[in-house]
N, C-alpha and C positions, 0 to 999 in steps of 0.2 A: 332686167339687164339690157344695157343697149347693145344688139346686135349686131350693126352695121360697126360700132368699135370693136367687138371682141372677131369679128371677120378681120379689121385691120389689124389688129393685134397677130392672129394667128399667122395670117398670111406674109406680114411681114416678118414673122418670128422665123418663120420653116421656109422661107428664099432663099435657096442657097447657091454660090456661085460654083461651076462643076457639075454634075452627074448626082442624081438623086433620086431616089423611087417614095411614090404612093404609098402607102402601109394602111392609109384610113382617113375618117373626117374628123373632125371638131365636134365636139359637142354641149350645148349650153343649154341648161334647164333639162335636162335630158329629149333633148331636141336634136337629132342630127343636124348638122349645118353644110350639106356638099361643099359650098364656096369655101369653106375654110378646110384645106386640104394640108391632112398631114404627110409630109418628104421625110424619108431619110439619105441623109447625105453620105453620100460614099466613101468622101476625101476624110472624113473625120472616124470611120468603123474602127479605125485601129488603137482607138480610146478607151476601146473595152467595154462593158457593159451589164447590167442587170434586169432579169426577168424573172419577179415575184409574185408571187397570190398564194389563196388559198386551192387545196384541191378542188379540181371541178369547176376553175373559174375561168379555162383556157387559156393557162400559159403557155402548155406544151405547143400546141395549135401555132402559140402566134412565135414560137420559137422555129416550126415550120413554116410558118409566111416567109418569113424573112428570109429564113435560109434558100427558098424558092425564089424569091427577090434576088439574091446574090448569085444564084447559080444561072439566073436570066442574064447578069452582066458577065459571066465571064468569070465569076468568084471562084475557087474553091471551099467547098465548105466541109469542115470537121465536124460530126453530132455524137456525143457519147450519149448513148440510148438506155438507160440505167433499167427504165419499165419495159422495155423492148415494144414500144409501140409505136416508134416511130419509121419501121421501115417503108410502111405504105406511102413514101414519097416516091418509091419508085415505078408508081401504078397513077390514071388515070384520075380523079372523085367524080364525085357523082354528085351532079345539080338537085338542090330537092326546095323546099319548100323554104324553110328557114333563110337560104343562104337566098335566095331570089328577092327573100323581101330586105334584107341585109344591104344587099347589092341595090337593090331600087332605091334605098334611104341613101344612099351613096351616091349615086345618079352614074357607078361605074357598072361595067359588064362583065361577068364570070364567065370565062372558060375552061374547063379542067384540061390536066396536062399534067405528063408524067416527069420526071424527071430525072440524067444518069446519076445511078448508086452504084457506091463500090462497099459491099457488106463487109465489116473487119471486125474480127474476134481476138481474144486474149486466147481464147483454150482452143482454136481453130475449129470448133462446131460451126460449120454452116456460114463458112466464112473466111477471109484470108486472116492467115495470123499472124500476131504481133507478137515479136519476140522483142529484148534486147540481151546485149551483152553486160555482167558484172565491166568489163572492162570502160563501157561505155557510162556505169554511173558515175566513174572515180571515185577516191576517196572520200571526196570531202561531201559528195550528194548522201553517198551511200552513209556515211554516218549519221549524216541529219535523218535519215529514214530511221536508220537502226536507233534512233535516239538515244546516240555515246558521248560522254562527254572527252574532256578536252583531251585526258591525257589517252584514253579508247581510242580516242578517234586519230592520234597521232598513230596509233599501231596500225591503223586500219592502213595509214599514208606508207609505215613504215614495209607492209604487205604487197604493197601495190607498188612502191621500188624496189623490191627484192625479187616480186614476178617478171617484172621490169627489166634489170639487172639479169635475171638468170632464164629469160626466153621464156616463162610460164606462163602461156595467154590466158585469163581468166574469165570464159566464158558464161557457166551455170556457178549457181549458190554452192555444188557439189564438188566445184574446183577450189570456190574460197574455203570450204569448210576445209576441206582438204591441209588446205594452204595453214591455215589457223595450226589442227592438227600437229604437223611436220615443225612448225616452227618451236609449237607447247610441248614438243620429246625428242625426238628424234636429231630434230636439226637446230636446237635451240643453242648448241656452242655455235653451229657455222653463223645464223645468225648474230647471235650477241658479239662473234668477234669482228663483222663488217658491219652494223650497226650501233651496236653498243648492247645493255641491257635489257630485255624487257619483262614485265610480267605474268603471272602466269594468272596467277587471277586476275587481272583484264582481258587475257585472251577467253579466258573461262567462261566472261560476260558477255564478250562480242559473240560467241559461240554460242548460248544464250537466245541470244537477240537473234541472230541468222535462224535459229531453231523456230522463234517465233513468229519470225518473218513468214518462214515456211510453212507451219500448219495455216497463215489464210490460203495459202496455194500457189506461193509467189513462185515456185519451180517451173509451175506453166509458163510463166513469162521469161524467165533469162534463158536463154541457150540462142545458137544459130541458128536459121539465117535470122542476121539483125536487119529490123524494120529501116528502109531509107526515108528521109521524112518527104524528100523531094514525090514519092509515090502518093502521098496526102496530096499533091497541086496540081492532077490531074485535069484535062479537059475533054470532053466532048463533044466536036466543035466547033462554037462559040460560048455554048454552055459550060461551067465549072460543075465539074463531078461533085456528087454530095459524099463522103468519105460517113459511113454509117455505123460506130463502133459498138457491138451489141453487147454489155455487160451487165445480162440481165442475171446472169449464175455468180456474178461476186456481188452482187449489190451486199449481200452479209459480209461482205470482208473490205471493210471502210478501208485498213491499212493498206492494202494490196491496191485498192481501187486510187490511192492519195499517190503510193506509190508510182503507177501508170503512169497518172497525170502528169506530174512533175517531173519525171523521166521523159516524155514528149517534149513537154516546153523547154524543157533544160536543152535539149537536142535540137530543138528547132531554132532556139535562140546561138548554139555555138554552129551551127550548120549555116544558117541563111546570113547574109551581107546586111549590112548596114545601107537600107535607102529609105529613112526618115519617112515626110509624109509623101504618100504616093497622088494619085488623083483617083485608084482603088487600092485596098488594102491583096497582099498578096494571096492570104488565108482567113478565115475568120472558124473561131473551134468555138460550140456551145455545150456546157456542158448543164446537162440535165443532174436534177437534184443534188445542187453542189453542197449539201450540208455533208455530205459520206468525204469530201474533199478536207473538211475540216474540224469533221467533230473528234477524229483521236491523232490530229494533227500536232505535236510536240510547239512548244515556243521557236525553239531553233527551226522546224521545215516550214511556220508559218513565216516567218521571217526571209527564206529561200524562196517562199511563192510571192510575197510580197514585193520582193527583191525584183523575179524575174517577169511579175505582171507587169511593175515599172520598168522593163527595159525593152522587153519582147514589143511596144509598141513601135520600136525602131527599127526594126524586121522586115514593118508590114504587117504583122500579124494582131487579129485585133481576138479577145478572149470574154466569151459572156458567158455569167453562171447564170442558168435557171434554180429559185430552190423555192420553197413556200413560205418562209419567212425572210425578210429581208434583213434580221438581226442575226439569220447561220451565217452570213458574210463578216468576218471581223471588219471593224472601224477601218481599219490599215489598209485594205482591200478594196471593199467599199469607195473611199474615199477617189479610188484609181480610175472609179465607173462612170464615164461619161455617158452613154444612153444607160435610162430607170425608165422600164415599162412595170409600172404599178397595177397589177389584177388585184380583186376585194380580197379584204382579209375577212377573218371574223373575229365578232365580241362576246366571246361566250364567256369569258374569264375578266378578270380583274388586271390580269394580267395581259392577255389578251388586247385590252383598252390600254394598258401602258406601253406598247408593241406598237399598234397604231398612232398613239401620238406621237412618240420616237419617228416614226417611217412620215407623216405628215411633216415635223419639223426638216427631212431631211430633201425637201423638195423646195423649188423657187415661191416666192409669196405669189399671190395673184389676187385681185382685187373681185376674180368672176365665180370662185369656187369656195367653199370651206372646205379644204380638203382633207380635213379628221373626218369629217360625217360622210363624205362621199367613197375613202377608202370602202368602207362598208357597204357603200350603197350603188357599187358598179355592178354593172350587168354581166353574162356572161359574152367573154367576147370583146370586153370593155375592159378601157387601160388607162391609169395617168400613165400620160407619157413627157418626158423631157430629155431632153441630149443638148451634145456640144455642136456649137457653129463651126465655120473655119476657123473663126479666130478662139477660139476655145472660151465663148459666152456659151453658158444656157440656154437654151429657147424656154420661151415663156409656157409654164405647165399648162397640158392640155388634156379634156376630159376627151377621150377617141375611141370613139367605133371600129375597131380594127376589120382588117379584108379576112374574109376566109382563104384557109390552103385549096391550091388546085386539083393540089395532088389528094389520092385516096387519107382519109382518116381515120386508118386501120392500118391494122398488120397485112403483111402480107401472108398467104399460105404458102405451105412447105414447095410446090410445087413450084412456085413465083421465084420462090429464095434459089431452088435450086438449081433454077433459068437465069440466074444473075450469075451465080455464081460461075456456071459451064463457060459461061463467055469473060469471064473476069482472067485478064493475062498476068494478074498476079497471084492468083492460086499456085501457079505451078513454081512461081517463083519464090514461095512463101512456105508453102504448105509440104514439104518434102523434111523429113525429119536429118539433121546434121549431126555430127558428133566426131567433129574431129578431133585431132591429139590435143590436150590442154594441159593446166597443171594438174588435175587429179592423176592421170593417165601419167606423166614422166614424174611425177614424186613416186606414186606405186612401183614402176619400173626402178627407179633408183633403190627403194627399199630392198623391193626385191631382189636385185642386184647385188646390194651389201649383203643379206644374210645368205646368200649362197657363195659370197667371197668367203663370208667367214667360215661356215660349213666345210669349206673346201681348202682351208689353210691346214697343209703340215703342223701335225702334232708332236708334242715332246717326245722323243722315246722313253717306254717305261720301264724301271727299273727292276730288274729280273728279280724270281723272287729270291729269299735270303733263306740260304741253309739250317738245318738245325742247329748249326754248331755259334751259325751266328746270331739266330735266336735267343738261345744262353746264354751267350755273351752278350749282346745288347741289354741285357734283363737288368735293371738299374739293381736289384739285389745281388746279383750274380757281380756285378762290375763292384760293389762295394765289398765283399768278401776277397775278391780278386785282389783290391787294390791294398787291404790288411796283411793279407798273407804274404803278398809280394813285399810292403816295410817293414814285415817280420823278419824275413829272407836276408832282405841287406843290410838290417843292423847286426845281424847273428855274424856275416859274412866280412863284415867292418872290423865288427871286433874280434873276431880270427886275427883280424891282421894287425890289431894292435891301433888299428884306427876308429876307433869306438870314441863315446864321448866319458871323459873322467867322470868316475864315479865317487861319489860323495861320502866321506865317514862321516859318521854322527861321532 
């Protein structure tokens, strides 16, 4: 291969005009080449992106570089931490042998360095936590969750103007059920006569679905206080805080966890302004093994992420899945991903090689790599890499050496977590449990209400009881004997008087 081309090549593929960081070198014949130095460009992060391999191949790692890259300029960065091994970005690393000769091949210099974290939890273990409100998914998010269809999910609309309408904030899953309840008995005339009709077996479904929503564990997340997203854009500073979301206790519950996500984005998409491209993106959120994102993901919620992956890039906000195959990312999705850092796969299957070719074709051609056989045959540490320019071209694929994190490659110990935490001014803001008056709370009260009205309504007066004599007389045998004797009485008494009826000779 000629060298001195694939230098120009790289070099002027990864020139970008703006603000850009280092991430690694080139690599040809498995040769490091320092002169051809890979940039990522900053003006273009909010393109979104993918980071794939196999386990063990260092993706996680270079999902940490980066994010240490961004938090150098100023970024704010979001990490859903799924293996909970990413907090050790808020600790020092440790120079050792490996990364020395990494960095020699590189001709750059390692220094470790810690960087700020702000630790966030769903179940608030060891961590500030994240709530939201029912109120805040609306109807029409919340339906796509519950996966209802059309004519559900207009009840769902119809719930949410009736809470609306009659002052019933709808904060926890315990207020809608509630709500569901009151409308299926109770209150189903006052309903049906300001809105019209509805069923009872759809409500039965949607009640159903809230039930199943529930057993992943989804009551941990809705209630107050609701998370502000503005609290995600923190600095410390000139550093962007790393935002460190640990959900290492539902990684089992894919719903819950799809759920999260798309509740964020949806929130940060209607929260933040519209400022197109910026010359840095305002956020950038990575989420680790996003296969749990969309493996019991519905047609209709893939369709909402897809939705809002394409729009959220107009916020500012740029969103990169990490997963280990790059085929758990639907086509639709995919397709939205400007930077693909490609870690090895493997071929152990048949199918395995039909995965690889797929993920080879989905890269720019190059004349310096076969890039079916060298998926395979990356090191660890080692990435294709390719992204968008300004002008939203490709850069030409490159075989790279990526940097090592600065920061620690571990976890942190309990004692670490709970030195972040004492100083974290969102703890107190967060972590205080709420429960003010909602609809569970003034529907109960109303019920209540009514059956002590009614308990407490004047009764008929009851009727004394009835003598003997009207006993006997009431006795329908008694009354038919009565009524014989007495037109015995006044025919006898008729025809005394001559007023009888003529009587007939034969």
């Amino acid at each position: 291969m000629d060298k001195q081309a694939f230098v120009e090549v790289i070099n002027s593929g990864y020139t970008f005009k703006g603000e850009s960081v280092q991430i690694g070198c080139a690599m040809l014949d498995g040769e490091v080449i320092p002169e051809a130095k890979i940039f990522l460009p900053l003006k273009t992060l909010n393109r979104h992106g993918l980071i794939a391999g196999a386990t063990g191949t260092g993706k996680t790692k270079t999902l940490q570089v980066i994010s240490e890259f961004l938090s150098d300029e100023g970024i704010p960065v979001v990490l859903m931490d799924i293996k909970g091994d990413l907090s050790g970005i808020a600790a020092p690393g440790a120079e050792n042998g490996k990364i020395t000769e990494r960095y020699s091949k590189m001709n750059l210099s390692y220094s470790p360095s810690a960087f700020p974290v702000e630790l966030l939890s769903l179940s608030g273990k060891d961590g500030v936590r994240l709530r939201a409100t029912v109120s805040e998914f609306g109807p029409v998010l919340l339906s796509k969750i519950l996966g209802l269809n059309d004519t559900q999910g207009g009840i769902v609309s119809l719930i949410f103007k009736f809470c609306d309408d009659d002052n019933l904030p709808l904060l926890d899953l315990k207020d809608f059920t509630k709500v569901i309840q009151y409308i299926s008995a109770e209150g189903k005339s006052e309903i049906e006569s300001k809105y019209g009709k509805i069923s009872t077996t759809s409500t039965g479904t949607i009640l159903r679905k809230v039930i199943e929503l529930q057993q992943q564990g989804a009551d941990i997340f809705f209630g107050e206080k609701s998370f502000e997203v503005e609290d995600l854009m923190q600095k410390s500073g000139n550093r962007g805080v790393i935002s460190i979301l640990r959900v290492a206790d539902i990684q089992d519950k894919p719903k819950l966890f799809s759920t999260f996500m798309l509740q964020m984005l949806a929130e940060l998409y209607s929260t933040l302004p519209e400022v197109g491209d910026l010359e840095k993106p305002k956020l950038i959120m990575f989420i680790d093994e996003a296969h749990l994102v969309f493996q019991e993901a519905s047609k209709d919620l893939l369709q909402q992420i897809e939705t809002i992956i394409k729009l959220i890039r107009s916020k500012g906000v740029g969103i990169y899945f990490c997963t280990q195959n790059p085929m758990d990312v639907p086509p639709s999705v995919l397709s939205q991903l400007g930077l693909k850092v490609q870690h090895a796969l493997r071929a152990f299957t048949a199918a395995d090689r039909k995965v690889i070719k797929q993920t080879s074709e989905n890269y720019p051609e190059t004349s310096f790599y076969k890039t079916e056989n060298l998926i395979t045959d990356l090191g660890i540490g080692e990435a294709l890499v390719t992204m968008l320019n300004e002008k939203g071209i490709p850069t030409p694929l490159a075989h790279v050496m990526l940097c090592s994190p600065r920061s620690r490659m571990d976890i942190l110990t309990p004692m670490e977590i709970a030195s972040i935490n004492s100083s974290s001014k969102l703890i107190d803001k967060y972590n205080r449990d709420i429960d003010p008056d909602s609809a569970y709370e003034i529907l109960s009260r109303k019920l209540q209400n009514a059956s002590v009205s009614e308990n407490a309504a004047p009764s008929k007066p009851s009727k004394p009881e009835p003598s003997t004599f009207e006993k006997i007389a009431g006795n329908t045998i008694v009354k038919s004997m009565m009524r014989t004797a007495g037109n015995s009485i006044v025919r006898t008494i008729l025809g005394t008087l001559g007023l009888g009826g003529r009587s007939r000779r034969y």
